[in-house]
KETOR-774473 format. One record per atom (N, C-alpha, C, CB): residue number from 1; x, y, z; chain. Coordinates in nm, 2 decimals. Each point is the difference from the previous one (the first is absolute). Glycine has a CB too. Layout:
N
<NUM; <X; Y; Z>; "A"> ...
***
This chain:
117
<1; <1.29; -3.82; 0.97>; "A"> <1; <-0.10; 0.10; 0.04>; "A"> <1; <0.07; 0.13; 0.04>; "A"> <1; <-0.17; -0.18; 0.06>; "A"> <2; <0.26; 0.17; -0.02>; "A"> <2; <0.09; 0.08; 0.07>; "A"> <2; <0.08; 0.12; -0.10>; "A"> <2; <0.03; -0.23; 0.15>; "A"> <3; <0.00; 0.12; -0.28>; "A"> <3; <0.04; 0.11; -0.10>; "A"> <3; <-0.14; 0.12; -0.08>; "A"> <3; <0.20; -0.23; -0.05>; "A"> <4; <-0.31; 0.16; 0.06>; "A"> <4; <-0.11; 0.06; -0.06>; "A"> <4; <-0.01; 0.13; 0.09>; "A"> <4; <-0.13; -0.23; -0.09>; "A"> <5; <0.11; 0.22; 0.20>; "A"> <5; <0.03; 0.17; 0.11>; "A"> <5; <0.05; 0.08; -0.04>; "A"> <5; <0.05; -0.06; 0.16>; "A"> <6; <0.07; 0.01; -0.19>; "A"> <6; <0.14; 0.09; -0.06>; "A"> <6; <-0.02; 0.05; -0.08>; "A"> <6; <0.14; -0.10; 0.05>; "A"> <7; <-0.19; 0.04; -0.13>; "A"> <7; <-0.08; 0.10; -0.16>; "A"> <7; <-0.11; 0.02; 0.04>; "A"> <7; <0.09; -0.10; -0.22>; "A"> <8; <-0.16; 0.11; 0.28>; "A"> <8; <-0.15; 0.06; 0.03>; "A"> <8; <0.07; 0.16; 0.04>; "A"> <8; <-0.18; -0.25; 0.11>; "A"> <9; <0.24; 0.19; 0.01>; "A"> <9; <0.08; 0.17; 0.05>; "A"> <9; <0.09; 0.09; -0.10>; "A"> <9; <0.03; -0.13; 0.23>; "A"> <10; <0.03; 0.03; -0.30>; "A"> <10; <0.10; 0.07; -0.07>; "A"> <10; <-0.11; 0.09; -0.11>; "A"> <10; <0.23; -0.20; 0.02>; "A"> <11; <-0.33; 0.10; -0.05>; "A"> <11; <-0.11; 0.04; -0.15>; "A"> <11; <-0.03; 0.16; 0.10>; "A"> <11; <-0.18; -0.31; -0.15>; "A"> <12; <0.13; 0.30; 0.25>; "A"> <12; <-0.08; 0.10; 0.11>; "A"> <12; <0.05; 0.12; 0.00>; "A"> <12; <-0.06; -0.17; 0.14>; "A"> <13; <0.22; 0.16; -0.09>; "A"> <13; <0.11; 0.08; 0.00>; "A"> <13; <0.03; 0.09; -0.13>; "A"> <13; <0.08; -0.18; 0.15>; "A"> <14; <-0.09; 0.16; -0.23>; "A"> <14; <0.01; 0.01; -0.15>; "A"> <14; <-0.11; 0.07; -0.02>; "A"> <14; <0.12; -0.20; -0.07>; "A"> <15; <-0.25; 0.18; 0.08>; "A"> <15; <-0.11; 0.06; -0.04>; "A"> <15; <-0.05; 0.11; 0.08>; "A"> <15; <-0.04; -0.19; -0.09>; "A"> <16; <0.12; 0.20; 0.22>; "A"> <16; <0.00; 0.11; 0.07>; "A"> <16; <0.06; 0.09; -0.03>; "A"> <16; <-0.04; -0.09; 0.12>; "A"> <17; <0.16; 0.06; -0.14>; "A"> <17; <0.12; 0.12; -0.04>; "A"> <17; <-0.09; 0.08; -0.15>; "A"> <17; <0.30; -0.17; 0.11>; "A"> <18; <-0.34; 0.05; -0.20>; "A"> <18; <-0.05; 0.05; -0.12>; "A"> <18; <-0.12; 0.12; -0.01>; "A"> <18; <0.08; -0.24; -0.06>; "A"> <19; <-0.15; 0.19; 0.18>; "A"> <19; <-0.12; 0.09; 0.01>; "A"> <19; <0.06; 0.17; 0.11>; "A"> <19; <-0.21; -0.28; -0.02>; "A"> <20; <0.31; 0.26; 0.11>; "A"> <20; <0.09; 0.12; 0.07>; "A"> <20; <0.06; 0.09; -0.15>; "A"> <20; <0.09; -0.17; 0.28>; "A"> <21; <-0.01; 0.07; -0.38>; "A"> <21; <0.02; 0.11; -0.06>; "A"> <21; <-0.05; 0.07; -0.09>; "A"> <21; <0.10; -0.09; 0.06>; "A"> <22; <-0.22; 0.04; -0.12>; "A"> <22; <-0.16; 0.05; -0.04>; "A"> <22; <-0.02; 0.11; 0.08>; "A"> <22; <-0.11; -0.21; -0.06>; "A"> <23; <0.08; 0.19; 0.16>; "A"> <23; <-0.08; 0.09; 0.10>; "A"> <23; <0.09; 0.13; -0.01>; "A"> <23; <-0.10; -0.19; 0.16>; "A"> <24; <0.23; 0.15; -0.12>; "A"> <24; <0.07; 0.11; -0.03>; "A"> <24; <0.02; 0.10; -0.15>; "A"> <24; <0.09; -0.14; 0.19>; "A"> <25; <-0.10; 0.05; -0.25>; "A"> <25; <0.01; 0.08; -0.17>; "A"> <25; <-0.16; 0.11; 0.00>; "A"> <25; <0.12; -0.30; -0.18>; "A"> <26; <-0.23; 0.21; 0.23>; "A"> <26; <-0.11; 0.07; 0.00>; "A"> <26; <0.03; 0.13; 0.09>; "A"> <26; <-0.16; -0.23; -0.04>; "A"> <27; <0.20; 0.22; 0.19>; "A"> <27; <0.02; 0.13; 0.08>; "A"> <27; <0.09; 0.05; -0.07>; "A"> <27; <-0.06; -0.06; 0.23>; "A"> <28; <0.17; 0.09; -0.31>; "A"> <28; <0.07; 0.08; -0.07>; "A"> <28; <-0.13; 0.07; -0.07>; "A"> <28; <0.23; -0.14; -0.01>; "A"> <29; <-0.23; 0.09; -0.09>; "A"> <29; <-0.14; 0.08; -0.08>; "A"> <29; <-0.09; 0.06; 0.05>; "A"> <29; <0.01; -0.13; -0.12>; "A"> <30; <-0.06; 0.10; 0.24>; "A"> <30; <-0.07; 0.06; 0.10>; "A"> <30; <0.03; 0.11; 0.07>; "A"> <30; <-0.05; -0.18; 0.01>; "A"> <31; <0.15; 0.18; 0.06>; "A"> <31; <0.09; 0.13; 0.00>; "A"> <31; <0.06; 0.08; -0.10>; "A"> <31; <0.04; -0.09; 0.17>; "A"> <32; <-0.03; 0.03; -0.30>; "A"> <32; <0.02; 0.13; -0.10>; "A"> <32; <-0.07; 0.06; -0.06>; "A"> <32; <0.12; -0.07; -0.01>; "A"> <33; <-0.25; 0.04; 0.02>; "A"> <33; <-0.12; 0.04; -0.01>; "A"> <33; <-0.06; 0.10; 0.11>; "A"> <33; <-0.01; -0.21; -0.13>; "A"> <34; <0.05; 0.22; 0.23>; "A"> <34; <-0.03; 0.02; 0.12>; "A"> <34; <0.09; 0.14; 0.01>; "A"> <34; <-0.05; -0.26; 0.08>; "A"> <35; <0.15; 0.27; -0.15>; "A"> <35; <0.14; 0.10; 0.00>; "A"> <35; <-0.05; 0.06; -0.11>; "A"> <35; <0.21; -0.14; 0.10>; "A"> <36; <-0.26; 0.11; -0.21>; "A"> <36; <-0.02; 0.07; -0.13>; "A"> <36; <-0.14; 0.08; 0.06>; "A"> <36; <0.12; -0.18; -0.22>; "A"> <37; <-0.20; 0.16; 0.27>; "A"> <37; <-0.12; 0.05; 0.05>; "A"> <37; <-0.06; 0.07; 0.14>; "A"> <37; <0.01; -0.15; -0.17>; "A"> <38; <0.14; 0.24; 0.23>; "A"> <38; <-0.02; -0.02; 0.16>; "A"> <38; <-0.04; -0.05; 0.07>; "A"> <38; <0.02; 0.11; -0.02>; "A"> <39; <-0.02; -0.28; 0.02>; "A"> <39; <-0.04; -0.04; 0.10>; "A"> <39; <-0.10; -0.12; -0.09>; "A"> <39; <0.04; 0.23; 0.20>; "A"> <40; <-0.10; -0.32; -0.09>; "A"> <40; <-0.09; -0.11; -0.10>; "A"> <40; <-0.07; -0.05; 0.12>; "A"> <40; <0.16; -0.09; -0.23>; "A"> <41; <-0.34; 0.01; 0.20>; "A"> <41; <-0.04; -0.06; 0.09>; "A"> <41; <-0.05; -0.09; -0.07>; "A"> <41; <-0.01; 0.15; 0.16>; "A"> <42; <-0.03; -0.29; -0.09>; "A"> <42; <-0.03; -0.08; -0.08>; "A"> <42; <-0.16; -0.11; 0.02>; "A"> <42; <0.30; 0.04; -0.02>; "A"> <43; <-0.30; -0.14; -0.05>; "A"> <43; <-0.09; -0.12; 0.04>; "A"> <43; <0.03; -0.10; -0.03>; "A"> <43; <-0.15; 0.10; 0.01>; "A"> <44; <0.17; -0.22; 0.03>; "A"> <44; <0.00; -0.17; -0.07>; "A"> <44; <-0.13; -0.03; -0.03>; "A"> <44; <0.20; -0.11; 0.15>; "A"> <45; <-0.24; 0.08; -0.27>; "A"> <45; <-0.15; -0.10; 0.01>; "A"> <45; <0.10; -0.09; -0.04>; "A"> <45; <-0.27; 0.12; -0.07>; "A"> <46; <0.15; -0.26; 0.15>; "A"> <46; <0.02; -0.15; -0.13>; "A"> <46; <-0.08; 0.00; -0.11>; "A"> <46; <0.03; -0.16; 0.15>; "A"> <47; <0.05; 0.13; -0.23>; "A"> <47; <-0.07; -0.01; -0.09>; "A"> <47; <0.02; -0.17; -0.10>; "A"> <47; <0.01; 0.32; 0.02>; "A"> <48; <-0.04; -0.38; 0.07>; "A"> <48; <-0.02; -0.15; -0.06>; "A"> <48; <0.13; -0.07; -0.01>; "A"> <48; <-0.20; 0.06; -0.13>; "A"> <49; <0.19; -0.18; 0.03>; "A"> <49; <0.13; -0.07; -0.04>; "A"> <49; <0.14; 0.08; -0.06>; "A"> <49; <-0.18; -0.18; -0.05>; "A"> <50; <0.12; 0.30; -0.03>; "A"> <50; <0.09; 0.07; 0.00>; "A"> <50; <0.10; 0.07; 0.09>; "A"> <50; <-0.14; -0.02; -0.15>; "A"> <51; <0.09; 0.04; 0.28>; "A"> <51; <0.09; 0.08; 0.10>; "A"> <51; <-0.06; 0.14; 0.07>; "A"> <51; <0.19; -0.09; -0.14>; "A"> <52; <-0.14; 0.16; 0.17>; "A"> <52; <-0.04; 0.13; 0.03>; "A"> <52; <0.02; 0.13; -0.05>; "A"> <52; <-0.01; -0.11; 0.14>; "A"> <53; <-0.08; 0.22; -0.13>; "A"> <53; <0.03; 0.08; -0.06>; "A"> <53; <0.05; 0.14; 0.08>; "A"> <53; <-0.14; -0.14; -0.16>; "A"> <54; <0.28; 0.23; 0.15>; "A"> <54; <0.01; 0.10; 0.08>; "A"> <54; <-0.10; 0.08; -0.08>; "A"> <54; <0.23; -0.03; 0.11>; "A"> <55; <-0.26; 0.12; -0.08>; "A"> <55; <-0.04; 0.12; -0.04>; "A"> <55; <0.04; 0.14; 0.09>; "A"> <55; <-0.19; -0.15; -0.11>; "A"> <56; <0.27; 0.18; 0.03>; "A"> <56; <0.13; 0.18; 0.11>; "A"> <56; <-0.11; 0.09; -0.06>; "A"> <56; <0.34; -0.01; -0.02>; "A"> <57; <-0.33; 0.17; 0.13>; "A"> <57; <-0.06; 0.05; -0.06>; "A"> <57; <0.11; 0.10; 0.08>; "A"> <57; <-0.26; -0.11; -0.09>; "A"> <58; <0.29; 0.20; -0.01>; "A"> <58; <0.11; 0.12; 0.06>; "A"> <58; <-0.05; 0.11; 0.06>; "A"> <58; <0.14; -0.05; -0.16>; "A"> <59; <-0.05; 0.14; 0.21>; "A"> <59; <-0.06; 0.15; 0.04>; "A"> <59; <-0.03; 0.05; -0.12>; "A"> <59; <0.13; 0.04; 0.19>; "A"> <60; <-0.10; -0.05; -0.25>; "A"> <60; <-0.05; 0.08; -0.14>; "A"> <60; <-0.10; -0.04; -0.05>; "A"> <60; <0.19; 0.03; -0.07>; "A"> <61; <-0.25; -0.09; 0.12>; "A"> <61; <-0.14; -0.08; -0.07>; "A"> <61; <0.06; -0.08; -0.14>; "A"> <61; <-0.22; 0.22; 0.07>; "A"> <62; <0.29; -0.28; -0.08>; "A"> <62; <0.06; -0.10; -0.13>; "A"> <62; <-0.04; -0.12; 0.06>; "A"> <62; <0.21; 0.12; -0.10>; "A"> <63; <-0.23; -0.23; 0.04>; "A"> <63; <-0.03; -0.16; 0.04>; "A"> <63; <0.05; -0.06; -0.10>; "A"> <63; <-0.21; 0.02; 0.11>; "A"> <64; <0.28; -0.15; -0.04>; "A"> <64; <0.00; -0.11; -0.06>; "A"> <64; <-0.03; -0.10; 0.08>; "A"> <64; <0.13; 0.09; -0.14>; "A"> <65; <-0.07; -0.22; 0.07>; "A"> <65; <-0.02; -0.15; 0.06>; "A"> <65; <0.08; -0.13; -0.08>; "A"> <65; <-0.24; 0.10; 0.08>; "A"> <66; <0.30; -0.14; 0.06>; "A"> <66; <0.08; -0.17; -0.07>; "A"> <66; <-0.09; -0.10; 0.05>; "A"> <66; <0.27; 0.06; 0.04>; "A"> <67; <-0.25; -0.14; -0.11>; "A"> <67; <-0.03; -0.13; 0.01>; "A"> <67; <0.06; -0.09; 0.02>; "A"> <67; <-0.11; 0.06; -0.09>; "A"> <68; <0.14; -0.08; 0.28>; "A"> <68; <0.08; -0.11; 0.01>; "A"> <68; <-0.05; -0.18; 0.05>; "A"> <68; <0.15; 0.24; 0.05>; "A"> <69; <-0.03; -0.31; -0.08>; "A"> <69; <-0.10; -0.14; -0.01>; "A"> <69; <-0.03; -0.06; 0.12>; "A"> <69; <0.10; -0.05; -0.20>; "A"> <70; <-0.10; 0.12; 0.34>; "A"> <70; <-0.05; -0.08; 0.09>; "A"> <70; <-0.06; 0.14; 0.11>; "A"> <70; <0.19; -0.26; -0.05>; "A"> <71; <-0.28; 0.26; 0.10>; "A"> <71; <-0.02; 0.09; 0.07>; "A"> <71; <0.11; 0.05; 0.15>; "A"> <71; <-0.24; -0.10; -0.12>; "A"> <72; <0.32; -0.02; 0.14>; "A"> <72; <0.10; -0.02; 0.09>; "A"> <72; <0.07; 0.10; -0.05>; "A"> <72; <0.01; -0.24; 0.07>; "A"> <73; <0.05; 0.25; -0.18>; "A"> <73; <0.10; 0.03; -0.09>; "A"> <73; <-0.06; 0.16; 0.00>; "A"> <73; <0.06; -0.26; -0.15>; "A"> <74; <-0.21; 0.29; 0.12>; "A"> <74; <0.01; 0.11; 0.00>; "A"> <74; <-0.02; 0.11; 0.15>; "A"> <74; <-0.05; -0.10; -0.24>; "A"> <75; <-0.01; 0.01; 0.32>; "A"> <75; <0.02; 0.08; 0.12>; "A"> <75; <0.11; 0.04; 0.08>; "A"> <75; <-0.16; -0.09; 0.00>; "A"> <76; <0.31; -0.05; -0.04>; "A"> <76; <0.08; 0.03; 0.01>; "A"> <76; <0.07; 0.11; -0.04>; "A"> <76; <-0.05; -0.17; 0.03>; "A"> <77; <0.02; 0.22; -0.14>; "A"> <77; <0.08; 0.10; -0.11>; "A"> <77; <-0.03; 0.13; 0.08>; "A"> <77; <-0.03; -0.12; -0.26>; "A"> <78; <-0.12; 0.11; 0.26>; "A"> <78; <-0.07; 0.16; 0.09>; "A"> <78; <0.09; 0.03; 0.12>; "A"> <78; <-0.27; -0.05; -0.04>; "A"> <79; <0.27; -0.08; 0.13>; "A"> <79; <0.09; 0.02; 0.12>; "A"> <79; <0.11; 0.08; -0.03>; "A"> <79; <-0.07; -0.22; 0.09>; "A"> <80; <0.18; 0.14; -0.18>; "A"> <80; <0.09; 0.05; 0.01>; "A"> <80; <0.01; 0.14; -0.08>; "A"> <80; <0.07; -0.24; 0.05>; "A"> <81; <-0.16; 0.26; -0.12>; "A"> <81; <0.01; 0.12; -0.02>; "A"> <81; <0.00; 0.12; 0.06>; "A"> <81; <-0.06; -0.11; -0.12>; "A"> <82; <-0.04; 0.07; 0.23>; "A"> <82; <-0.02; 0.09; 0.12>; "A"> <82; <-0.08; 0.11; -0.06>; "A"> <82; <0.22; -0.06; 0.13>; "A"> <83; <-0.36; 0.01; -0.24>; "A"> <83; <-0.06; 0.07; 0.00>; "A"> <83; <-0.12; -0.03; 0.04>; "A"> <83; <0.12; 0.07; -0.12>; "A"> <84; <-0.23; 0.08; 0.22>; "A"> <84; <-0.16; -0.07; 0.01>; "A"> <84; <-0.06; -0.10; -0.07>; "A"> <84; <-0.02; 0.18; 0.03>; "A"> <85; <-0.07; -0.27; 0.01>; "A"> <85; <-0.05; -0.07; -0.07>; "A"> <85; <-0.15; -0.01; 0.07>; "A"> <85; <0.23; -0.12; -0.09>; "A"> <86; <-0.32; 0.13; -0.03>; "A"> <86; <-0.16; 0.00; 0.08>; "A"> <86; <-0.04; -0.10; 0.00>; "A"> <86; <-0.08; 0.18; -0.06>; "A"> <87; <-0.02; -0.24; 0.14>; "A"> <87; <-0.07; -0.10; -0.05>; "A"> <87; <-0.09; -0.02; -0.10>; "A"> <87; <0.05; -0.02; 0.17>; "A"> <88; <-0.11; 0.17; -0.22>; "A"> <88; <-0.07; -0.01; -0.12>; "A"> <88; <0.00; 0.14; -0.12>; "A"> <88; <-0.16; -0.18; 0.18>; "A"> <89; <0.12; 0.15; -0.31>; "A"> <89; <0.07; 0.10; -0.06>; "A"> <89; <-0.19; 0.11; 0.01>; "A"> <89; <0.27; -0.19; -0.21>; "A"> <90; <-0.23; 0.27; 0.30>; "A"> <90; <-0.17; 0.07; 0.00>; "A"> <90; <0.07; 0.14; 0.11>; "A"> <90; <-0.25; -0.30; 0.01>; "A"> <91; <0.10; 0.34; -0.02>; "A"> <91; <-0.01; 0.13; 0.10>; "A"> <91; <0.15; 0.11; -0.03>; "A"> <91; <-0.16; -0.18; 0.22>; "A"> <92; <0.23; 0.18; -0.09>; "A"> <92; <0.09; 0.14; -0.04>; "A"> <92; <0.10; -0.06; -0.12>; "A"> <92; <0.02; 0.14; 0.27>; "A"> <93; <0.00; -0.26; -0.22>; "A"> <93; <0.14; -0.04; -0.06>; "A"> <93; <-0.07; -0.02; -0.19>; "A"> <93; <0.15; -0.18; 0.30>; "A"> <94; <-0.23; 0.14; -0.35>; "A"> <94; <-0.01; 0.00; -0.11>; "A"> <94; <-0.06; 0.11; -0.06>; "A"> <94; <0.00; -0.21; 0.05>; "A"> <95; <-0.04; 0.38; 0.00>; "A"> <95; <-0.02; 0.08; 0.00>; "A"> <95; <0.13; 0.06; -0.03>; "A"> <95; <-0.20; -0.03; 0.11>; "A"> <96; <0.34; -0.04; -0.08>; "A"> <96; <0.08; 0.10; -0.02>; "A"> <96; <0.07; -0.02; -0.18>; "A"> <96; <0.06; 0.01; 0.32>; "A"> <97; <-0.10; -0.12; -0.41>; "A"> <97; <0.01; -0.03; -0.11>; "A"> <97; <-0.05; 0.12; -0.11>; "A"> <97; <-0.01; -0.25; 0.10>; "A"> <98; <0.10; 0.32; -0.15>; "A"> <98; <-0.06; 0.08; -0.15>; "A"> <98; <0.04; -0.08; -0.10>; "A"> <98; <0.02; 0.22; 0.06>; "A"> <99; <-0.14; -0.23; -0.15>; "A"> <99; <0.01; -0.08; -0.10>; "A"> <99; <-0.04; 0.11; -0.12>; "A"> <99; <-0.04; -0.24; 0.15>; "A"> <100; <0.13; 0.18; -0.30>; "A"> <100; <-0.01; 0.15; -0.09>; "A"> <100; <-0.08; -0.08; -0.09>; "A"> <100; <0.24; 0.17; 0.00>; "A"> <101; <-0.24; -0.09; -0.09>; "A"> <101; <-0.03; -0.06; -0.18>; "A"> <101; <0.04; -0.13; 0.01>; "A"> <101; <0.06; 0.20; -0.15>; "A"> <102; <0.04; -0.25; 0.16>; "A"> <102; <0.06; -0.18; -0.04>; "A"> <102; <-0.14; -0.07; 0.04>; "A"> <102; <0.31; -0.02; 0.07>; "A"> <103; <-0.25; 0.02; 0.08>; "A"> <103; <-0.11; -0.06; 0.13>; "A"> <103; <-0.16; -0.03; -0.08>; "A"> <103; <0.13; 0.18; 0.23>; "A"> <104; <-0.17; -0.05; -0.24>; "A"> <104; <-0.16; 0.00; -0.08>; "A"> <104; <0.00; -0.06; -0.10>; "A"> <104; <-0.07; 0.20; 0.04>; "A"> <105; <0.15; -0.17; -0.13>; "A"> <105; <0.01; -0.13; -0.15>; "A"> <105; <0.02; -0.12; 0.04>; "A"> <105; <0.10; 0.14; -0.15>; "A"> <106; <-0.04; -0.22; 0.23>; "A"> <106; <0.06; -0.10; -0.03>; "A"> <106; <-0.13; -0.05; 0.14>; "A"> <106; <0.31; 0.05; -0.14>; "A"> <107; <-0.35; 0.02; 0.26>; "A"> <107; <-0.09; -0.09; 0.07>; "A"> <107; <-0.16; 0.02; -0.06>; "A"> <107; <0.17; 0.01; 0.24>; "A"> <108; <-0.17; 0.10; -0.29>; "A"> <108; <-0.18; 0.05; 0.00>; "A"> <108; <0.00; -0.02; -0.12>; "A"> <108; <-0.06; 0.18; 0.17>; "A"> <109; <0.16; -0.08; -0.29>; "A"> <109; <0.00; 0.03; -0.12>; "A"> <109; <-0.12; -0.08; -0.07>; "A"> <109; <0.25; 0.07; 0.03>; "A"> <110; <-0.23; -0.20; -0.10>; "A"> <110; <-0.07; -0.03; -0.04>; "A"> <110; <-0.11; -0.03; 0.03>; "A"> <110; <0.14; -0.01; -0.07>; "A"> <111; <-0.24; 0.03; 0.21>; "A"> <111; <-0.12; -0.01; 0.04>; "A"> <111; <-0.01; 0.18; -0.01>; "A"> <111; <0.00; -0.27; 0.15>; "A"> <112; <0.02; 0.29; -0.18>; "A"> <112; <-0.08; 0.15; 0.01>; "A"> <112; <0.08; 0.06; -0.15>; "A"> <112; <-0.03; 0.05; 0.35>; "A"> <113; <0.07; -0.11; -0.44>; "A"> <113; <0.03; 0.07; -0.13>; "A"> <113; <0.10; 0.05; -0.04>; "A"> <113; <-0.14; 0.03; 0.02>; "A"> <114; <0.27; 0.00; 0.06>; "A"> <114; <0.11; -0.03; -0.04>; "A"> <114; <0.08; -0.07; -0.04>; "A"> <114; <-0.05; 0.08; 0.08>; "A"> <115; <0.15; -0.09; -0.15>; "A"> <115; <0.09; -0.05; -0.12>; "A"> <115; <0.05; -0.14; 0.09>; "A"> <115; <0.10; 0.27; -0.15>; "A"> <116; <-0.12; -0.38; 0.11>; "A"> <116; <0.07; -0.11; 0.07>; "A"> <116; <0.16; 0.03; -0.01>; "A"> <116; <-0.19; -0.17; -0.06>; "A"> <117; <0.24; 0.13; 0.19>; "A"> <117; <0.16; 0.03; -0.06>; "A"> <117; <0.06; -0.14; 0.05>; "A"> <117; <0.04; 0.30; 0.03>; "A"> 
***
């Protein structure tokens, strides 16, 4: 029984480091996103079995979003990014998003008559 520990811990050990270096790959991207756009603020939702989702939104009004596989994983990344993070994507902080032409085609477009893309 004694040996089974040892690989529980070792399995444990392993799956930590795996998810620290995730987290870190994700806060890279996070801060270079953050650097291409003076600056970045953010949100984690869950979003189910799949994981969570960042969504950055820059000084520039540009947005994106990763999708990482554990919500741990992504709150972690925010941390180390050391950027804002809201609790919800609304009011000022989602007011600061410009969205162009793409945006409208690809969320609205086809409900209101634009070209599916």
């Amino acid at each position: 029984m004694g040996d089974t520990k040892q690989v529980d811990e070792g399995t444990d050990a392993k799956q930590a480091a795996k998810a620290e270096r995730k987290a870190a790959r994700f806060a890279k991207e996070i801060s270079a996103f953050a650097k291409a756009h003076g600056g970045a603020e953010g949100q984690v939702a869950y979003i189910g079995q799949r994981g969570a989702r960042i969504v950055l939104v820059g000084e520039d009004g540009v947005w994106g979003d990763l999708v990482a596989p554990t919500y741990a994983i992504a709150e972690q990344a925010v941390r180390r990014a050391g950027i804002t993070v809201h609790e919800t994507f609304d009011g000022e902080f989602a007011g600061k998003v410009k969205t162009g032409p793409y945006e409208w085609t690809r969320m609205a477009g086809i409900q209101v008559g634009g070209r599916a893309a």
